[in-house]
C-alpha positions as CSV (number, residue, x, y, z in Angstrom):
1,X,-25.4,-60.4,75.0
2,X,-26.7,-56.5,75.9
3,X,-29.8,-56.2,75.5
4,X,-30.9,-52.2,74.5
5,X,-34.0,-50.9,75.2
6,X,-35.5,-47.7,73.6
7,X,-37.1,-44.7,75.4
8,X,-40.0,-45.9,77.1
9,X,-43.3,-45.5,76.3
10,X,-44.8,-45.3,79.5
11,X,-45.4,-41.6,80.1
12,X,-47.4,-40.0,83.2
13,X,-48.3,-36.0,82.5
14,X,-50.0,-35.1,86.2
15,X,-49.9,-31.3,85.0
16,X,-46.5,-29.6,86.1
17,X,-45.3,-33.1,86.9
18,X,-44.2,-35.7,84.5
19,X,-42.7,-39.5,84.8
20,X,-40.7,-41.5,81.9
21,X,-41.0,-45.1,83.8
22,X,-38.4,-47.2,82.7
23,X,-39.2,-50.7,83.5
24,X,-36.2,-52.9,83.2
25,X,-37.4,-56.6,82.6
26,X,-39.3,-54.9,79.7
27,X,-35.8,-54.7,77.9
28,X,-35.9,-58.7,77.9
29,X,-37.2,-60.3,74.2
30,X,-39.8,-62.1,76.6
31,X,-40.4,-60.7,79.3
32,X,-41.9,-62.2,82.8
33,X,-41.7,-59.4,84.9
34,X,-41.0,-56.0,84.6
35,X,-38.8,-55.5,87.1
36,X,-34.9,-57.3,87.2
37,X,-34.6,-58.9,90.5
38,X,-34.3,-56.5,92.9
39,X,-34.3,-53.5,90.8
40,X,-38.4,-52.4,90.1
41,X,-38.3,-49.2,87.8
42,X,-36.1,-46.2,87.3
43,X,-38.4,-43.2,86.9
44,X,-37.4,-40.0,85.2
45,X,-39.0,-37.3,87.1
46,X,-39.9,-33.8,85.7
47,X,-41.2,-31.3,88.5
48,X,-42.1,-27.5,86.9
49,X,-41.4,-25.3,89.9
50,X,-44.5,-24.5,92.1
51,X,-45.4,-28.3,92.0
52,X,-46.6,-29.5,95.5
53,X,-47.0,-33.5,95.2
54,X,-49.0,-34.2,98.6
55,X,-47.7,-36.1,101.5
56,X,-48.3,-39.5,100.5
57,X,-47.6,-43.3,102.4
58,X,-45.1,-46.0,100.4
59,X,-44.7,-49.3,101.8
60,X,-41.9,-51.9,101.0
61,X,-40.0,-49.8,98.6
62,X,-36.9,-48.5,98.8
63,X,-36.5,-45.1,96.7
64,X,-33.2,-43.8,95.8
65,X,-33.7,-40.0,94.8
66,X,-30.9,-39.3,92.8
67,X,-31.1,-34.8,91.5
68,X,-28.8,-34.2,88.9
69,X,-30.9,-31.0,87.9
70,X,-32.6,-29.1,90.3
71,X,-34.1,-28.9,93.5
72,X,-36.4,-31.4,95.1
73,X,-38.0,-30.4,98.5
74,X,-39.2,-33.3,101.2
75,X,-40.8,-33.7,103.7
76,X,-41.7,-36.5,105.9
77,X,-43.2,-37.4,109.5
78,X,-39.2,-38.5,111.0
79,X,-37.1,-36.3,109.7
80,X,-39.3,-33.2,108.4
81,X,-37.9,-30.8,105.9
82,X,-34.7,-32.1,103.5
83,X,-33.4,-30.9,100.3
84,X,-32.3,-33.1,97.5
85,X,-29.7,-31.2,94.7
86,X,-26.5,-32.5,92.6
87,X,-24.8,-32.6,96.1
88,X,-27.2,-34.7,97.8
89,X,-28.9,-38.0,98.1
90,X,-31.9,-39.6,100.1
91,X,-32.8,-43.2,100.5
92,X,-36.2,-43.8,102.1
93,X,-36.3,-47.4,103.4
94,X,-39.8,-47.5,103.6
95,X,-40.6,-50.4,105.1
96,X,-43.7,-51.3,106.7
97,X,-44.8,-47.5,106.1
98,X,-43.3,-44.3,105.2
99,X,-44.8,-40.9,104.7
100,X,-43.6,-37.9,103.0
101,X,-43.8,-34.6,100.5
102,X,-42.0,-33.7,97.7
103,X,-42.2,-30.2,96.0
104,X,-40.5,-27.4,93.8
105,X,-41.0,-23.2,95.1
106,X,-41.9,-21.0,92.1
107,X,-38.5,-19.7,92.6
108,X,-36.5,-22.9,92.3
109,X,-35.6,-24.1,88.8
110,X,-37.1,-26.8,86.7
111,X,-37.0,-30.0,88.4
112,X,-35.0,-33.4,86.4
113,X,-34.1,-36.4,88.5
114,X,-34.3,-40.4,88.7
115,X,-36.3,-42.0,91.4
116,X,-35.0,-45.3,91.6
117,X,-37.7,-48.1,93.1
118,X,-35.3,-51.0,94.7
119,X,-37.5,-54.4,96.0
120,X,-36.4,-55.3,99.5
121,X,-35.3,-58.5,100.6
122,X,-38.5,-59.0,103.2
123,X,-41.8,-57.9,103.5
124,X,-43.1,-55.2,106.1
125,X,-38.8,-54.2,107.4
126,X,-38.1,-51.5,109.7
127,X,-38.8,-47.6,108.5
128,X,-36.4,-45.3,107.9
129,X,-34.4,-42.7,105.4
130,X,-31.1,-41.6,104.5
131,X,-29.7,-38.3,103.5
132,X,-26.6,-36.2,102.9
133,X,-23.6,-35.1,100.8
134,X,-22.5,-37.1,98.2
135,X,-18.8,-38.1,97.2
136,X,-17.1,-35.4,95.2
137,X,-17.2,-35.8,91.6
138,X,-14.7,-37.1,89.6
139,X,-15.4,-36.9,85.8
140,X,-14.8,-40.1,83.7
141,X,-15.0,-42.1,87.3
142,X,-17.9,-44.0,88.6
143,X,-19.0,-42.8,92.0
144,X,-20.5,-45.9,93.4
145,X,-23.4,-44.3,96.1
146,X,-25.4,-46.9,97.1
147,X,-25.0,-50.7,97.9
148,X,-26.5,-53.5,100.5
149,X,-26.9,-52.7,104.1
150,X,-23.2,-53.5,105.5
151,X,-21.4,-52.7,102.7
152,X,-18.8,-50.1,101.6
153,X,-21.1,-47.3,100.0
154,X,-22.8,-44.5,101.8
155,X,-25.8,-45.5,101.3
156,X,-27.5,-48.6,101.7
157,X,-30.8,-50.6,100.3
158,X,-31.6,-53.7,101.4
159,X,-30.9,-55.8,99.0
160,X,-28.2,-57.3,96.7
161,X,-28.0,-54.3,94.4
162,X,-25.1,-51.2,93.8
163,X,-26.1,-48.2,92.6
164,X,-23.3,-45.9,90.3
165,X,-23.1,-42.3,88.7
166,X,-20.6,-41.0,86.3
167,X,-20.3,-37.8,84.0
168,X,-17.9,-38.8,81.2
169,X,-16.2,-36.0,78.3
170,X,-16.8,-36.9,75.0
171,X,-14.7,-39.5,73.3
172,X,-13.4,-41.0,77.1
173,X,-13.6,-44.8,77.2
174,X,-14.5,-46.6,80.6
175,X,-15.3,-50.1,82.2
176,X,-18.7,-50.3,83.3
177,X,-19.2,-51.3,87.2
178,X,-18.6,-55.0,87.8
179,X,-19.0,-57.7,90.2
180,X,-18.8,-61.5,90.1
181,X,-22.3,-63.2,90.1
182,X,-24.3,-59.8,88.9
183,X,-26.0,-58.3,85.9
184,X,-25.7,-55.0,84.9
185,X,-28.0,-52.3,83.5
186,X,-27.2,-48.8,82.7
187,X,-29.9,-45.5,82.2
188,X,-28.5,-42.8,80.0
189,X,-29.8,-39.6,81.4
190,X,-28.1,-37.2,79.3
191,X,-25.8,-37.6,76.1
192,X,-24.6,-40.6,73.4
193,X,-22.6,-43.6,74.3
194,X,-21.3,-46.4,72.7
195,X,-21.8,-50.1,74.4
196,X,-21.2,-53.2,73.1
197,X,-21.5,-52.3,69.6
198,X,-24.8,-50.2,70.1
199,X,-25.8,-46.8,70.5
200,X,-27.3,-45.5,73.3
201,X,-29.2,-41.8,73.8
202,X,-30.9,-40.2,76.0
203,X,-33.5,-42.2,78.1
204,X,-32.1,-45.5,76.7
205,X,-31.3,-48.4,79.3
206,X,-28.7,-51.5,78.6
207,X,-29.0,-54.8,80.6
208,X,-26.3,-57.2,80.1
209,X,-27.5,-60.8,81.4
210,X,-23.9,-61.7,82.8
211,X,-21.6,-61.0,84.7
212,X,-18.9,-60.5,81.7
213,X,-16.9,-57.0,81.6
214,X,-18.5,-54.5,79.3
215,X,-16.8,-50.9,78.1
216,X,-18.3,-47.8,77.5
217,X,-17.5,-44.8,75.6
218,X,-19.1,-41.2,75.0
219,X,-19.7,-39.8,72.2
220,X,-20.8,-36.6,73.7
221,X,-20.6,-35.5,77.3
222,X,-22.8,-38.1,79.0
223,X,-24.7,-38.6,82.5
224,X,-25.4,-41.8,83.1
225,X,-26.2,-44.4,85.9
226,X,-25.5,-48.0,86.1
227,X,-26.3,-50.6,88.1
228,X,-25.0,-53.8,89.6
229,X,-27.7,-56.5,90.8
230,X,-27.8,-60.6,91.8
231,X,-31.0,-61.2,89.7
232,X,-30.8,-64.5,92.3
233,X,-31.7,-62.2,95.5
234,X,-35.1,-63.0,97.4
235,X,-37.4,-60.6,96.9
236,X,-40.6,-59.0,98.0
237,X,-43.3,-58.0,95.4
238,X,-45.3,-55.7,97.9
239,X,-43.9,-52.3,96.8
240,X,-46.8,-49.5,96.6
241,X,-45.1,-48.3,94.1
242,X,-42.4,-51.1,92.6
243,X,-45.0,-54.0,92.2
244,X,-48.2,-52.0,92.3
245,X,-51.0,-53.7,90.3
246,X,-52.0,-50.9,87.9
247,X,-48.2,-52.2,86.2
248,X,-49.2,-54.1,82.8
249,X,-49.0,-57.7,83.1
250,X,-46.3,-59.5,81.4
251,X,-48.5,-61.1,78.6
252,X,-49.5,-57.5,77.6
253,X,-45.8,-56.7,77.2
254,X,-45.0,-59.3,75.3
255,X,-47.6,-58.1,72.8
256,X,-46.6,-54.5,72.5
257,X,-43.0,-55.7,71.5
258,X,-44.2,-57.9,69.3
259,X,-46.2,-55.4,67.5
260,X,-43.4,-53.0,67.9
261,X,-40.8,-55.2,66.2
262,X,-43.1,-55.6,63.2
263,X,-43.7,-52.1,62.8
264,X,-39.9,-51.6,62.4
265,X,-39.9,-54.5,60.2
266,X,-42.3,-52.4,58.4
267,X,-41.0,-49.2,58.0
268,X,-37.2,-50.5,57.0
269,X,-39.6,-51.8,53.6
C-alpha cells in the first residue's frame, strides 16, 4: 500500500530563512517514530539572499545538501569555503563532530533546496564531507547520487539507504527506484504526479511499505527525489539534528492525525 502524506505542517520562519520539515514516519496511520529507519527528515530549505546562518557543530548526522535552485555557500573547519548549485552536491558525514556555515550574498538568487538528515549506522564515526559535480542530467531518468559507503554512487552515507533525483516532462511514465528488501519514499519538490492511484503536488511525500515495483507519471514537469532504504538497518538516534529532542513525540503525532482526519471527515459533510 503507498501511503501519501500531505505538505507538512511543521514550518520554521528564522527571518530570511525558512524550513518545511518533512518527517517521514509521520506519513504512517500510527506512527512510532518520525523518522523511517535510516532516513530522519527531508527539510525544504528557503534562504533569501544576504542570509548568513552561523557556523554551527552537528554530530551523528549525515546531511545530504541537494540545490536544485540557487546557491548555498559553506564553510567549515576541513575543507573551508564550497559552493553548493544544480551542479553540485555535499555530504557531511558528521560524525563525532562537524562544524560549518552556510550562507546566501545579496547578489546571489533566492535560495530552494532539500537538506536530507540520514541516521548513521554507529554512534560517534569518523568526520568528514563530500563535495563535487554531479552526473549529467538526463530528463525522465533517475540519477541515483548517493548510496552506502562501498557502493556504486558518488556519494556515500553510512548507512543502508540510496538517494535519487529526476526531472520528468509532463505526461512521461517511469519506474520508481527499486531494490529487493527496501522501502521507498518519494518528495515532490516541484510539479504533479501520479503514483499508485494518488495525486501527488508539491511538497507531498509517498512511502510505500514494500519492496513491490511502483510507476510514476507527471502530470506537469516535475522534480522530484526518491529514496530507497532497509527500514531493518541498525541505527543511531544521536543526531543533533535527525533525533534531536525538541521533535514531537510519537503519541503527540498520533493525535494531530487523528484530529486531522476528523476535520476532513468534517468538511466533506
Amino acid at each position: 500500500m503507498l501511503l501519501k502524506g500531505e505538505r507538512t505542517f511543521v514550518v520554521r520562519d528564522m527571518g530570511g530563512f525558512v524550513t518545511h520539515i518533512n518527517m517521514p514516519g509521520w506519513v504512517k496511520p500510527k506512527p512510532v517514530d518520525h523518522g523511517h529507519g535510516p532516513l530522519a527528515m527531508v527539510v525544504e530549505s528557503i534562504l533569501h539572499p544576504g542570509r548568513l546562518i552561523a557556523m554551527h557543530e552537528h554530530r551523528n548526522d549525515e546531511i545530504i545538501s541537494w540545490v536544485p535552485e540557487g546557491v548555498m555557500r559553506h564553510e567549515d573547519r576541513a575543507r573551508g569555503r564550497l559552493v553548493c548549485d544544480s551542479g553540485h552536491l555535499m555530504v557531511m558525514n558528521a560524525g563525532r563532530s562537524f562544524w560549518h556555515s552556510e550562507e546566501t550574498l545579496a547578489s546571489d538568487p533566492p535560495l530552494r533546496m532539500l537538506q536530507i538528515l540520514v541516521r548513521p549506522d554507529a554512534v560517534d564515526l569518523e568526520p568528514g564531507i563530500q563535495y563535487g559535480a554531479m552526473p549529467e542530467i538526463m530528463r525522465n531518468r533517475w540519477r541515483h547520487l548517493v548510496g552506502p559507503e562501498g557502493g556504486d554512487a558518488p556519494f556515500f552515507v553510512r548507512n543502508r539507504i540510496d538517494f535519487f533525483d529526476i526531472r520528468l516532462e509532463a505526461g512521461v511514465r517511469v519506474d520508481f527506484p527499486h531494490k529487493q528488501g527496501c522501502d521507498l519514499y518519494f518528495y515532490v519538490f516541484s510539479g504533479v504526479v501520479l503514483a499508485g492511484g494518488q495525486a501527488f503536488g508539491e511538497g507531498e511525500q509517498g512511502l510505500l511499505l514494500s519492496d513491490e515495483m511502483l510507476i510514476v507519471e507527471a502530470t506537469s514537469a516535475c522534480v522530484m527525489v526518491a529514496f530507497l532504504l532497509d527500514p531493518r538497518s541498525p541505527v543511531t538516534r544521536q543526531g543533533t539534528m535527525a533525533d534531536t529532542t525538541k521533535i514531537p513525540p510519537p503519541v503527540v503525532i498520533r493525535l494531530v492525525k487523528r484530529w486531522q482526519g476528523l476535520k476532513r471527515l468534517w468538511l466533506r459533510k
